[in-house]
N, C-alpha and C positions, 0 to 999 in steps of 0.2 A: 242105274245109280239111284239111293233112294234122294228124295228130297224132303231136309228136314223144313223146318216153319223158323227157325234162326236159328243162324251162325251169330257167336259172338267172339269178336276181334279180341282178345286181353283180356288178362285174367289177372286186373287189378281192381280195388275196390268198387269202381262201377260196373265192369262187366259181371264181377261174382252178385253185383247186387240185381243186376240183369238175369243171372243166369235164375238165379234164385224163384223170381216174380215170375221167369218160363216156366218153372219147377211147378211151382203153388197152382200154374195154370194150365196145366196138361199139356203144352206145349214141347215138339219135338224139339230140345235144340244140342248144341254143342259149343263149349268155348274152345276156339285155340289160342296158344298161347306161343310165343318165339323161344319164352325164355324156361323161368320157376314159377310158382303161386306168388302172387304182386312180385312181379320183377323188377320194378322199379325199387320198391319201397328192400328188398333184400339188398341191391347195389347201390342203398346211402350206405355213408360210413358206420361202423359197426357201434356207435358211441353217441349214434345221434340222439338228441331228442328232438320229440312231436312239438312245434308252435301250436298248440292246440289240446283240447280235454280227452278225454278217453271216450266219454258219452259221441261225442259229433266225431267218430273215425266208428261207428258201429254201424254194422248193416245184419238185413234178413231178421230184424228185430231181438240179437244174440249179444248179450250185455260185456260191454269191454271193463272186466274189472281189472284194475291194477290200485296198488301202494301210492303211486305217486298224482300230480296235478297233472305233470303231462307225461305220457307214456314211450317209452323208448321204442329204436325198432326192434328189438328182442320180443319187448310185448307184445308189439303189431303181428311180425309174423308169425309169431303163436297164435295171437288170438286169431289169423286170417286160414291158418290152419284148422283152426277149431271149425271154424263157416262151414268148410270146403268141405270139411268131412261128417260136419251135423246135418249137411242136405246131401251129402253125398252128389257133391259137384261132378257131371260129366265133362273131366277138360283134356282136350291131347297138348300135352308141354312138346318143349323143344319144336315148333312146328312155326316156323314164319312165315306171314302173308306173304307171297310173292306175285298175288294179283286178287281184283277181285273185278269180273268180268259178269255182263247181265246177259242174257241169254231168253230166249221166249221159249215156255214148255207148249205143249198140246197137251189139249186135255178132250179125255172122251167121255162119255157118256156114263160110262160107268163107275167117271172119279178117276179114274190111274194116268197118270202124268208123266206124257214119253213114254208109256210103255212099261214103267217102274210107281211103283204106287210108296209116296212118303212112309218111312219109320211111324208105324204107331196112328198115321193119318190117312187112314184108309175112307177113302170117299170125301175127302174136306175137299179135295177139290172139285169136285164133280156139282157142288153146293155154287159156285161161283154162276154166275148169267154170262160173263165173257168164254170162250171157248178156246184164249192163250191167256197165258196170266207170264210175269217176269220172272227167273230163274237166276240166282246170281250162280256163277262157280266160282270156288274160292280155293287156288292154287297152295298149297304150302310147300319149304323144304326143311328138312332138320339139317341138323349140324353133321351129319353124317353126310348130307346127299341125298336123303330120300325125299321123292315128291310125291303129294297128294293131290286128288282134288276133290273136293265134297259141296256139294248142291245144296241150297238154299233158298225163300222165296222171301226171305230178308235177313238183311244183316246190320248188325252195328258193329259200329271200329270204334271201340274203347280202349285204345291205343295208348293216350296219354301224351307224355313227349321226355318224359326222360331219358329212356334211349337215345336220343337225338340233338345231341351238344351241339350250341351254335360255334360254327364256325368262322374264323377271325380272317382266315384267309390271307396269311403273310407268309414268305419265302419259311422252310424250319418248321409249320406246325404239323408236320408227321414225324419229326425226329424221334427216335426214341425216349428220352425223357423227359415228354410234353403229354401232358395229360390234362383230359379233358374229365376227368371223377378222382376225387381224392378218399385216399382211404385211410391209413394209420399213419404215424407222423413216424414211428419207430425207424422206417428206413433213411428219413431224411436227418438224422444227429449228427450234428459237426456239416451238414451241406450248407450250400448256400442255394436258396429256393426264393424264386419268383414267384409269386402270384397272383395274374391278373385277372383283375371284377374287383367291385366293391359292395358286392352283398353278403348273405348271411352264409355262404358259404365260403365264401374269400374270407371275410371276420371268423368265421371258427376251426378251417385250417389253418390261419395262419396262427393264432391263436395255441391252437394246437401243435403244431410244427414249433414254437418256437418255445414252449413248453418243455418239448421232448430236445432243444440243446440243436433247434436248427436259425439260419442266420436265413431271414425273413424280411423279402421284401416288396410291400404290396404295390400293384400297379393300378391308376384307372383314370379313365380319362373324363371324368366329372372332377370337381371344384370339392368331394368329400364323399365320406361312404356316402353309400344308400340311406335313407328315415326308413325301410323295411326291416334294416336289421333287428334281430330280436332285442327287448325291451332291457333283457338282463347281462346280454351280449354287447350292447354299446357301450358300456360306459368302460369296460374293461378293453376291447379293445381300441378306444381312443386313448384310454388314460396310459396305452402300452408302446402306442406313435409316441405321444406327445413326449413322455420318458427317452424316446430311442431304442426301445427295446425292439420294437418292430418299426423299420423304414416305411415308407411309405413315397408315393411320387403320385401328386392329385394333377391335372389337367393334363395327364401324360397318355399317349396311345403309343402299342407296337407299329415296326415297322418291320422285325423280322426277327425269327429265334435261331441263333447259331449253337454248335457243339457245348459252347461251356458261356454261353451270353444271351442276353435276349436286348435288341436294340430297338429306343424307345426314343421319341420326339416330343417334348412339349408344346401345348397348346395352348389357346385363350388367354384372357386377361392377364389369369397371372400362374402365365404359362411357366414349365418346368419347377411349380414350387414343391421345395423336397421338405417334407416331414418327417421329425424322427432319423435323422442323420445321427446314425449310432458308430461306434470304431467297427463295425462288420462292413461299414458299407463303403464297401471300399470298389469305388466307382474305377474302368475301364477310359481310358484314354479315347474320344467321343470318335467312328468310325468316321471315312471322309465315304462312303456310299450308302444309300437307302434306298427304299422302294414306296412307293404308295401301296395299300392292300387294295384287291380288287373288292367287292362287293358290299355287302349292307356296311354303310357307315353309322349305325346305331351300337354296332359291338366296338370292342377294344381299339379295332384298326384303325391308323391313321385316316383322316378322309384324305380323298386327291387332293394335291395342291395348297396342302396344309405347311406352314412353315414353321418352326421354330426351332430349338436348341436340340441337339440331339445326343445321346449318352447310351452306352454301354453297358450296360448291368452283369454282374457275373451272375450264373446259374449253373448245379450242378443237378436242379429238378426245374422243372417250370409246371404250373398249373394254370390252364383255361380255362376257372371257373366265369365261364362269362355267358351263362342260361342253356335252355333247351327249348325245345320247337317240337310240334307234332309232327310225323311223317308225314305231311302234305302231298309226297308225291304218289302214295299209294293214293292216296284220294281221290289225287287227280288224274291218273290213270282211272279209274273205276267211271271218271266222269264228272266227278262233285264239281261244282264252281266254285271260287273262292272269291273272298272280299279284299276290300282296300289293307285290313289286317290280317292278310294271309289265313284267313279263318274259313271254314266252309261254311259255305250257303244253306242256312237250314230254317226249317218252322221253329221259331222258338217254343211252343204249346206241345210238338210232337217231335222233336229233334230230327226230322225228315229231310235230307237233303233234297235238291235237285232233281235226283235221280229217284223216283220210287221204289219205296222198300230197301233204301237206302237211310239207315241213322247211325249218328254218330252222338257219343255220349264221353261223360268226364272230358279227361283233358286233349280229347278231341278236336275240340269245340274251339277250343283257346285262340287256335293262330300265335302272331305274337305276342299276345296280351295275355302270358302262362298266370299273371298275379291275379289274373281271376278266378279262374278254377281251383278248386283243393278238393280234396277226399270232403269236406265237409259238405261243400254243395251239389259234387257231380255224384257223389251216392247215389242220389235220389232221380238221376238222370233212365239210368234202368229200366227200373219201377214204371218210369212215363211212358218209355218209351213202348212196354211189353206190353200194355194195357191196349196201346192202340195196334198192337200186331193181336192181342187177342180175339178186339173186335171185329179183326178183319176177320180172322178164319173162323169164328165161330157161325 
């Protein structure tokens, strides 16, 4: 099996900007990918637009031109297409980590490693004063069934966390129409649609949902939206509560999602206040059972032992826009430690975990703290990170 000089985890803008920096450096590598070219950025909504310039979403030094101040995702995946195929990117899609395991190679005399001498790096390792150096194996499956495994003597998980909806963890959130990513409002006209969070993408579904003739009602268990939501997106949809047009229930958390309801409890000071009480909201007779949710009490779910008023919502969609998380637990399998914020243990100067020859890049990094990381600063994560895997093997 040969052994390239990096694997890279995702093939979203920091890994292409990863892959890129291997490129320019004679470096054997490979991205895999689970899903498309930026997978995340294809499964927002088709209508979205960037909080952000067109300049600060550009990598490999390839200029993002568009029309507009901020660019839609139409432009993005065009323009991420353009990258891919202006470096003529080595990526295998459809291919999901399903481990990444470290291993010690031999190395002899003459440079060849196990027995198989690296893609393209013939004698780099024979250059080394140690006489085992670390091998990562990196397991994938596609969507078919088929597995791989492809060697490595480093890697970065440029992973992200969009894939990765947090979950609220109450009786009902695998029912079938509970959804954890919103897409076009068209199928919801004439419904009546829950949706719980109150950031920018609770404000511009629902927004949108109720646009297209749906009866809209937002849930969240804060005292008011988010101050994240976007600048041009606030005042529209407050001034769309305040009218009645879209309900609203602030200090309120789930306790469970049923067939055609989602059952929700008031909280806090001033617990169960209803905003926005329009003729749609046509509230359920209050259940006489509930449940606490099991786990993180930072999302939608009720905490333990929480009391207040409890109410009945109809629903014929529900949305859990209530964030995303990296897949920590491949990480953690591989080894990496993690911090108080579920975030992995790394060199900030070389993005290095725990584990050597182990980095992780973009929204990786985050843990739970996802409102850190954007395309605009983990771009340049790559680029750091390649420089110091150059130095090694050269």
């Amino acid at each position: 099996m040969s052994v390239r000089d990096v694997i890279i985890v995702g093939a979203g803008p920091s890994g292409l900007s990863a892959a890129i920096a291997a490129k320019q450096r004679s470096l054997d590598y490979l991205i895999v990918e689970q899903g498309v070219l930026v997978n995340s950025i294809y499964r927002f909504p088709p209508q979205m637009v960037f909080f952000t310039t067109p300049e600060l979403l550009e990598i490999g030094g390839l200029p993002f031109v568009s029309p507009f101040d901020k660019p839609t995702r139409t432009e993005a995946l065009k323009y991420y297409r353009k990258v891919a195929g202006t470096y003529d990117l080595q990526i295998a899609y459809d291919e999901k980590v399903m481990a990444i395991e470290r291993e010690t190679e031999e190395v002899g005399r003459s440079g060849e490693a196990g027995g198989v001498v690296g893609s393209g790096q013939t004698g780099r390792a024979g250059n080394r004063d140690d006489d085992k150096q670390p091998v990562f194996v990196v397991t994938t499956r596609s969507s078919r069934g088929v597995q791989r495994a492809r060697s490595a003597r480093n890697v970065i998980v440029a992973i992200g966390y969009y894939d990765h909806p947090v979950m609220i963890g109450v009786p009902g959130e695998d029912l079938p129409h509970v959804h954890h990513y919103y897409g076009e409002p068209h199928p919801h006209f004439q419904q009546r649609v829950v949706i719980v969070g109150g950031g920018n993408s609770a404000a511009d579904s629902a927004l949108e949902m109720y646009r297209a003739g749906a009866k809209v009602t937002i849930v969240h268990r804060a005292p008011a939206l988010k101050k994240t939501i976007k600048y041009w997106v606030r005042p529209d949809i407050e001034n769309r509560i305040k009218e009645g047009s879209i309900a609203a229930r602030f200090n309120t958390c789930v306790t469970a999602i049923r067939p055609s309801s989602v059952v929700v409890r008031s909280t806090g000071s001033s617990a169960g206040r209803l905003v926005g009480s329009g003729p749609h909201d046509e509230a359920i007779v209050p259940g006489t059972q509930s449940q606490d949710a099991p786990g993180d009490t930072a999302t939608e779910a009720c905490p333990a032992g929480d009391a207040g008023k409890e109410e009945e919502i109809p629903a014929d969609a529900v949305y859990l826009l209530t964030g995303y998380r990296a897949d920590t637990d491949l990480l953690c399998r591989a080894g990496v430690a993690l911090n108080d914020r579920s975030a992995p243990v790394y060199d900030p100067q070389t993005f290095e975990t725990n584990v050597p020859g182990l980095f992780v890049a973009g929204g990786a990094v985050a843990g739970i703290d996802t409102g850190t990381i954007f395309i605009e600063n983990g771009r340049f994560h790559g680029e750091r990170i390649i420089d110091v895997i150059a130095r090694r093997v050269a």
